[in-house]
N, C-alpha and C positions, 0 to 999 in steps of 0.2 A: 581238333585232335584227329589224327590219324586211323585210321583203323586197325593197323599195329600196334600205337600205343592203348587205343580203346583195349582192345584185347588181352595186352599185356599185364592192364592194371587189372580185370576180370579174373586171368590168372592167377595172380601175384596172393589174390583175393578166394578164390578157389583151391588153391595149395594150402593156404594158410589155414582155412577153415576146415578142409578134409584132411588135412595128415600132421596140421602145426608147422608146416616149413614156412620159411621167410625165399620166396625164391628171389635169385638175382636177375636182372637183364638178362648177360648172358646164358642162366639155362634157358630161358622163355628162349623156344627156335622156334619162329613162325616162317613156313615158307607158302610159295600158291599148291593148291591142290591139285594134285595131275588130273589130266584131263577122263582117266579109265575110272575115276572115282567120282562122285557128287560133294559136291562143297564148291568153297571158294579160297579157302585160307586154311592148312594145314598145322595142329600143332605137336609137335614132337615130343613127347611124354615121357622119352627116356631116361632124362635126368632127374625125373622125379621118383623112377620105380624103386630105385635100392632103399633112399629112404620113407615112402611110402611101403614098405615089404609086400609087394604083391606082383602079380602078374602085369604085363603092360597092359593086355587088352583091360582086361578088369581095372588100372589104372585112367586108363583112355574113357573105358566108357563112365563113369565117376565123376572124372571133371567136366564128359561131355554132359551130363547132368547139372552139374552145379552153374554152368554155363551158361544152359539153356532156360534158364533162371530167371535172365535178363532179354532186355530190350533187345538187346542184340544179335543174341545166337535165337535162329529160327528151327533151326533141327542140326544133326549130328551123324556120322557113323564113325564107329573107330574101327582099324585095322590094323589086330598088332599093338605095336607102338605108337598108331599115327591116330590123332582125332581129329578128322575131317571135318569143316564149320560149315555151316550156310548162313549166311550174313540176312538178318533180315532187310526187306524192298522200306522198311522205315529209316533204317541207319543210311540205305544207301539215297533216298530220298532228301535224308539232312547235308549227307555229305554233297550233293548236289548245289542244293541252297547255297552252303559254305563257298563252293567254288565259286560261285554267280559273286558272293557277297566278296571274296577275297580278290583286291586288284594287283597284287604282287602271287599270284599262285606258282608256286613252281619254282619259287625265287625260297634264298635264306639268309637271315641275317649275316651270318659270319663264321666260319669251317669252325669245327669244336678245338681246343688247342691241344689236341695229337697231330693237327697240320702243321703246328708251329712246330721249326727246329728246334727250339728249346725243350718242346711241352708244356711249356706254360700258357695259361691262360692270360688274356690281355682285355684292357677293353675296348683296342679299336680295331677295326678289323685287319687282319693282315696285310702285305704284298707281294702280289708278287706281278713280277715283269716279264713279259711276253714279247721277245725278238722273233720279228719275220720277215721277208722280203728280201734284206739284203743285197740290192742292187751294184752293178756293177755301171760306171758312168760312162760307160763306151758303147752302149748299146740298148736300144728300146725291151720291156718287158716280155717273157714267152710264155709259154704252157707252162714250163715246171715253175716259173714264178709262179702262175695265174694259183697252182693248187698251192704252193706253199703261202698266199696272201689270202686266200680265203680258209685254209687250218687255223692260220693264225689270227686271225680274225675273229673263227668261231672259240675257237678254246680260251680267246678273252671275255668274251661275253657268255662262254658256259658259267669260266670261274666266276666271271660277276655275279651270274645267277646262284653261287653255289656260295656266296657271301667273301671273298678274295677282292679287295680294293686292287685294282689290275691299271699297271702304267705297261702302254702298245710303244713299242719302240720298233727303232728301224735303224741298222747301221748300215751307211753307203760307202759303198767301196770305190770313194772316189779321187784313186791315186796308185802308184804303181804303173807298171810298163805298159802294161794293157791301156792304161789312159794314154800314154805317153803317146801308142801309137797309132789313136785315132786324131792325137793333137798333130804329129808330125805327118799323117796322111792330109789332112786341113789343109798345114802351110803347104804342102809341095804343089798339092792338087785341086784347090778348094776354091783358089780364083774369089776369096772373099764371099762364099757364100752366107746365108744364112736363114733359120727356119723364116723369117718374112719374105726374103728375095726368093726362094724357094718354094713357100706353099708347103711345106715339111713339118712336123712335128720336130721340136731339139733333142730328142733321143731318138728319132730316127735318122735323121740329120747326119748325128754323131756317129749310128750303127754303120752307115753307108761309108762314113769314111775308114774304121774300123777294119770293114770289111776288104775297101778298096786298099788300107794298108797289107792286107794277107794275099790279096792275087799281087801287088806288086814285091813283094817279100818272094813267094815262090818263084817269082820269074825271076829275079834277082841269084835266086839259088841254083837253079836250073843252067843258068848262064857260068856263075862260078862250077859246078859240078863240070859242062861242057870242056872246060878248060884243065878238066883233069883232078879238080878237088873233089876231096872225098865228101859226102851228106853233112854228116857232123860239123864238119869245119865250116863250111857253106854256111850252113846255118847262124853259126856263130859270127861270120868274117861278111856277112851280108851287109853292106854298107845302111841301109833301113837300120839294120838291125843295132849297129853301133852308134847311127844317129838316133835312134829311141833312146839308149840305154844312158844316149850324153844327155838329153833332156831331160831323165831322168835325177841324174846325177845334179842338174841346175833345178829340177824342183827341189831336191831335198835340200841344194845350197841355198836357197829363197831367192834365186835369179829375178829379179821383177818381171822381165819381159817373159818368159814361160810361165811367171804365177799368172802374169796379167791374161794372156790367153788361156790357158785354164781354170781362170775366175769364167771367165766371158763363156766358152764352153761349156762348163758345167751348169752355169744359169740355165744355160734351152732345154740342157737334157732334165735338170729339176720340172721344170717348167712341164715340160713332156709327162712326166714322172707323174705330178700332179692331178694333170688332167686324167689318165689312164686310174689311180688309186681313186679318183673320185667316180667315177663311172664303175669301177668294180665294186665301191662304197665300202672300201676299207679304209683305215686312218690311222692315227699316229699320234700317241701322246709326247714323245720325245723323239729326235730324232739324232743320232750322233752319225761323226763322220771322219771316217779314218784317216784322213790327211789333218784332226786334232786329237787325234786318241794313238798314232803311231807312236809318236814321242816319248808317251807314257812309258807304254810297253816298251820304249829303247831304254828308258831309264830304268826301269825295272830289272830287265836284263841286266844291264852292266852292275845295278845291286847285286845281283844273281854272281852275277863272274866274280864281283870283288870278294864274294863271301865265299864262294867254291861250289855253289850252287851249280854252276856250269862251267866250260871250259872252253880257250880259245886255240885253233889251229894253226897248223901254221902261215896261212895263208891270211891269217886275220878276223876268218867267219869265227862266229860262238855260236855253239850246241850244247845239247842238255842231253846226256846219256841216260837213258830210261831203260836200258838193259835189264836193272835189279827190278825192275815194273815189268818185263813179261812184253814190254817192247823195243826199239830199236834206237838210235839218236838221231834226234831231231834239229835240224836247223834253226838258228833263231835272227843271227844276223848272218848278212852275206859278207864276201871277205873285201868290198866296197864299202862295208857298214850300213848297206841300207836294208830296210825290215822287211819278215817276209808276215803274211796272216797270222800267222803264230804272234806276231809280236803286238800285232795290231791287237790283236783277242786280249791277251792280257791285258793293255794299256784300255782298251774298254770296259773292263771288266771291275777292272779297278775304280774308274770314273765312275760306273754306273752305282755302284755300293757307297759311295762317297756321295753321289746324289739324292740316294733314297735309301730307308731302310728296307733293305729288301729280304723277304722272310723267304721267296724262293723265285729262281731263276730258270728260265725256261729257255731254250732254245729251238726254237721250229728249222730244221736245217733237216734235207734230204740226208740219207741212210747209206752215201757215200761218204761223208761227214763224221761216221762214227769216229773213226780212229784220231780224228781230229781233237775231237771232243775228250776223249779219255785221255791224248794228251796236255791238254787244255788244264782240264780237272787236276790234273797231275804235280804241274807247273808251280798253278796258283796257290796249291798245296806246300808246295818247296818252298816257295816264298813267302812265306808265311800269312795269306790271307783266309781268312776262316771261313770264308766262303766257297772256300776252293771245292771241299768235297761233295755240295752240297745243290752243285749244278746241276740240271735236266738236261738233256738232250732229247730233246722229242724228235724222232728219227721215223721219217716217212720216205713212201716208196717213189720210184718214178710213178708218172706219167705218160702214155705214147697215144698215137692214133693210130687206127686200124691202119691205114698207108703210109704209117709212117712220120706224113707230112700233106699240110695242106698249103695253102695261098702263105708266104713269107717272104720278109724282103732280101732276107740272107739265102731262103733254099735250103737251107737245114733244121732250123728253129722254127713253130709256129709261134706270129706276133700275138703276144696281145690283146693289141687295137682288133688286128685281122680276126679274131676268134670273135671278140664281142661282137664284132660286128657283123658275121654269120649269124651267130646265136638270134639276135635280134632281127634279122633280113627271115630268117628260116620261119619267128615266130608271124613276122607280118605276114608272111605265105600261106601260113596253116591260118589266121583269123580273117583269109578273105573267104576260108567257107565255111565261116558261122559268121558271117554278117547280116544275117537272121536275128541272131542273136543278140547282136550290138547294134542295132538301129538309133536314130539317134543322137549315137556322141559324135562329135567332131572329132576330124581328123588327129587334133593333136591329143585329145584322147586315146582316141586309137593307137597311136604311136605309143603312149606311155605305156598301155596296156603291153605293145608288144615288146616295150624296155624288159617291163618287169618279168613276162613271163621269157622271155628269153633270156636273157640273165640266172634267171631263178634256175630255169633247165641246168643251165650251166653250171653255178653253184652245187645245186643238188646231186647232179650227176656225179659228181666231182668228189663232195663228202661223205655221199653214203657210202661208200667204199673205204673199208676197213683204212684207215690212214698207213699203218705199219705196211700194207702191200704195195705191190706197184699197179697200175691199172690203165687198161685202155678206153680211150675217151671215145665215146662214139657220138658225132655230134645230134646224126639223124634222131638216132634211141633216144639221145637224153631230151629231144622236145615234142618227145612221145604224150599224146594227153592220154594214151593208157597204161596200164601198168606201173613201176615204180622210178615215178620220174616227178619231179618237181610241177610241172604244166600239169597232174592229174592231181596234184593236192590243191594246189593253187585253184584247180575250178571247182575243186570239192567245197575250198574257201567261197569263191565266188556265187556257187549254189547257196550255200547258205543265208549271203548275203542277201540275194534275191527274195527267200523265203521271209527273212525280216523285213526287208520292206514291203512286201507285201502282206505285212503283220499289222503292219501301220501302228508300231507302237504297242501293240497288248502284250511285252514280254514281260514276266515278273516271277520274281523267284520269293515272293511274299505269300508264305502260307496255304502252298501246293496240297489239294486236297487228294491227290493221287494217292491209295496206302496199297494198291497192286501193281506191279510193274510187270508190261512185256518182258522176253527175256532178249529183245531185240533191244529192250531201254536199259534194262539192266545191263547188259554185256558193254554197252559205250561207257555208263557213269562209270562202272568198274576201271575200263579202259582210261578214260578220265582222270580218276583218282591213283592212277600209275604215275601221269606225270613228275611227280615229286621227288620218286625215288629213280625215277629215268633223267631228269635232270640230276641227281647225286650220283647214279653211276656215268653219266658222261663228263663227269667234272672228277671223278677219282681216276675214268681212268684214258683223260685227256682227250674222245674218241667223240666227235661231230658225229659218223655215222651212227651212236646210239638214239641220240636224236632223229636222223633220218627217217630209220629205220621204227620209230613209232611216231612219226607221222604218219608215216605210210599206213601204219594199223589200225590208226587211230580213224584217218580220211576211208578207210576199205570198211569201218563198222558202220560210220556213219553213210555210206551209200548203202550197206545193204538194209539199216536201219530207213533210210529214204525211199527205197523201193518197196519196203515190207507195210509200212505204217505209215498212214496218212499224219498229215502236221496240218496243215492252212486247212481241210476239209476235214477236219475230225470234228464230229456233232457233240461229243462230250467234253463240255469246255475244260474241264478238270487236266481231260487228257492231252488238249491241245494247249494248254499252258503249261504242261509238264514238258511236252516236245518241242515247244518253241522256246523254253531254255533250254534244254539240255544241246539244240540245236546252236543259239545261242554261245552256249558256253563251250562248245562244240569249234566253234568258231574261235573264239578267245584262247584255249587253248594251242589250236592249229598258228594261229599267226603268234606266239608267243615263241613256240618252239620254229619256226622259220624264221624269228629274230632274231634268235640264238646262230642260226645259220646265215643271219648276213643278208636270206631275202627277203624280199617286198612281196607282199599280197596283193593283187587287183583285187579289188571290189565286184566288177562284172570281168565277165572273157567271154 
């Protein structure tokens, strides 16, 4: 039990007996006690005073009596309306035990059913579905992938933690012009390459020719502009440009020869694809793909047109007028009949609801996206799926680097590959001077060690950062081992580990004779016993850096706790098996909430 709900029922039981009230949940207000005051846990006495007929403080100080009755409340001041608690070093000593003994801490069965759309209760646990990444098949992953695969990653494994049975999906955008014109850069220019004959990754492969289609596109334009055409038209009447648009046109006819080289294609950049999400060690319960979920959304639409849902121009496109909605109309087919995102989103949407029961929808999609999305909602709405209003848009900021840009193969975009692969060069750098330290292990030890901690830098730096903002990535800062960077939790982990093996075994949470605590032991367990409700607020309100951000509190108690108070050299055995769990669990905490975050723990660094 909690120390909230301890509290609570103490209350419930102190009201009762001093004034005859039945209190409910909500009047019990327990908040933490400010720091200008002595306590630990504050309780707000207000809504007891009118039917009580007395003063607050005289109210406060009354039940801080009846309180202190128990095991539990050690002393009291009231102030006002506030009765100030101090928890006794017994309760927080069991609570300790509790954690050692609890191996799902932090974790809950299943959100209470005010999460359900309905509000009913059920008895299995909800779902809901978590889209991220979103690729596009024409080009290798970059930086604003990299944070939107690891959001999306952590805010699955929050809800998991928060009792949300969570399907990770991933819709690839693998069709449209954009594909069409790294396919038709290939045949002109490609001389039958391939990631084997190459030595290339198949989505970088593909980036290259992508890219190689846009300088030969602009010189194309540059040439018809010389000749007297206006930009505009250039653009359009670029012979590139028309032969894209006819490949196009034979994909959506099902031409075998364009499907068959877009089958072939899009295998290297999967393949690509693969490699890169395992190495970031993000993953994927379902995965859909817009070249079978387009169709949907085409048929959808023309239900829409039939019924008067939307309307067709003269030109042949169909649009959906959202004027009476406070926005603008939107395109849905083009006046070639083929689909734009819009249409694809619906027909996935659709699919995805028919696959699963799904109690809620998330979308991880950067914060240019918005206006997307409240069309989206809108749509689904109109057409009558009852899912429609009930979408998320989880809407995060950019990403940039101090310079902008680093090492990339396009010169615009940071790769991926290129980032992980600093991250982890940067960490090998910094552990050739603690090799002190790491004496030893072999080298491919070594190497792993500098997987995880450079990765981790990465991850961490990445999500502690309010998600809704935008943010600059600083590679240097983030594999800082001091201050608030992943690399200083990570060795705060790693200390710890050290200290248990050098325990050799005497750790035990059976029957702690300790009945005083430091207030250097006390301020962690407290710390400790937060996690609960830090994991529930970073699952209510979708945000990895709440996590971060008490690691980091969590990892700064326990060093100051490490420097203040001996552990492996304490003469009172009592006291050295209280520090070497709390140390312990100390540890089990920290690596619970960095798995919420996607990283790995070393053991040593």
């Amino acid at each position: 039990m909690t120390l909230e709900q301890s509290l609570s029922s103490l209350v419930k039981a102190a009201v009762k007996s001093l004034y005859e009230i039945e209190a409910t949940d909500a009047q019990i207000q327990l908040q933490k006690t400010r720091p200008e005051f002595e306590g630990n846990i504050t309780l707000v006495v207000f809504p007891f005073v009118k039917m009580a007929r007395k003063a607050p403080a005289q109210v406060a100080a009354e039940i801080g009596e009846e309180l202190a009755k128990s095991d539990l409340v050690a002393k009291f001041n009231a102030v006002q309306g506030f009765l100030n608690l101090s928890i006794s070093d017994a309760f927080w000593i069991k609570q300790l035990e509790a954690i050692d003994a609890d191996a799902n801490y932090g974790r809950f069965e299943r959100p209470s059913k005010t999460s359900f759309p309905s509000g009913e209760d059920r008895e299995e646990a909800p779902l809901m579905m978590v889209e991220y990444s979103s690729p596009n098949t024409n080009k290798p992953l970059h930086l604003g992938h990299v944070r939107n695969n690891l959001l999306g990653y952590s805010i699955a494994q929050i809800q998991e933690a928060n009792g949300w049975k969570v399907v990770k999906t991933n819709i690839v955008n693998d069709r449209g012009i954009h594909i069409c014109k790294s396919m038709l850069a290939w045949l002109k220019f490609g001389n039958g390459e391939t990631p084997e004959s190459s030595g290339k990754k198949g989505d970088h492969l593909i980036g290259d020719y992508y890219v190689r289609f846009d300088k030969e596109y602009k010189a194309q334009i540059a040439e018809l502009m010389a000749k007297g055409m206006d930009e505009e038209t250039a653009k359009r009447e670029a012979p590139l440009m028309l032969e894209a648009q006819e490949m196009l046109r034979k994909w959506e006819a099902n031409d075998p020869e364009v499907r068959g080289l877009w089958a072939r294609m899009n295998e290297w950049v999967y393949a690509g694809f693969d490699e890169t999400y395992r190495r970031m060690g993000v993953s994927f319960d379902k995965i859909y793909y817009e070249s079978n979920t387009y169709l949907e959304g085409k048929s959808e639409v023309e239900k829409g047109l039939a019924s008067g849902q939307f309307y067709r121009r003269e030109d042949g496109s169909v649009w959906a007028d959202l004027t009476k909605d406070g926005l603008d109309e939107k395109l849905l087919l083009r006046s070639d009949g083929t689909s734009v995102y819009m249409t694809q989103d619906i027909g996935t949407a659709k699919l995805r609801f028919q696959d699963f029961p799904i109690d809620k929808m998330v979308y991880v999609v950067g914060n240019e996206q918005e206006y997307h999305f409240k069309v989206l909602s809108i749509l689904l709405d109109r057409l009558g799926f009852p899912f429609g209003k009930e979408l998320v848009h989880f809407s995060y900021g950019m990403v940039e680097l101090p310079n902008g840009k680093m090492k990339s193969r396009e010169g615009t975009v940071v790769d991926a590959d290129d980032l992980m692969d600093k991250m982890v060069e940067d960490a090998k750098e910094i552990s050739k001077d603690k090799v002190n330290t790491l004496q030893g292990i072999t080298e491919d030890e070594a190497n792993e060690i500098a997987r995880k901690v450079g990765l981790g830098a990465l991850k961490y730096f990445i999500l502690k950062v309010d998600p809704r903002k935008n943010m600059l990535f600083n590679p240097a800062e983030s594999i800082d081992f001091n201050g608030n960077t992943g690399p200083f939790i990570q060795y705060t982990y790693a200390r710890i580990q050290s200290v248990l093996r050098k325990a050799d075994g005497s750790i035990t949470g059976d029957g702690l004779q300790v009945t005083v605590l430091d207030p250097k032991e006390l301020g962690l367990i407290q710390r400790l016993c937060e996690y609960p409700s830090i994991v529930r607020t970073a699952g209510d309100n979708f945000s990895p850096a709440v996590i971060c951000n008490y690691a980091y509190d969590l990892a700064c108690d326990f060093n100051s706790f490490y420097h203040d108070l001996s552990i492996l050299n304490e003469p009172d055995a009592a006291k050295r098996a209280l520090r070497l769990l709390l140390s312990a669990n100390v540890a089990k905490v920290l690596r619970s909430a960095f798995a919420l975050l996607g990283i790995e723990m070393p053991d040593r660094m």
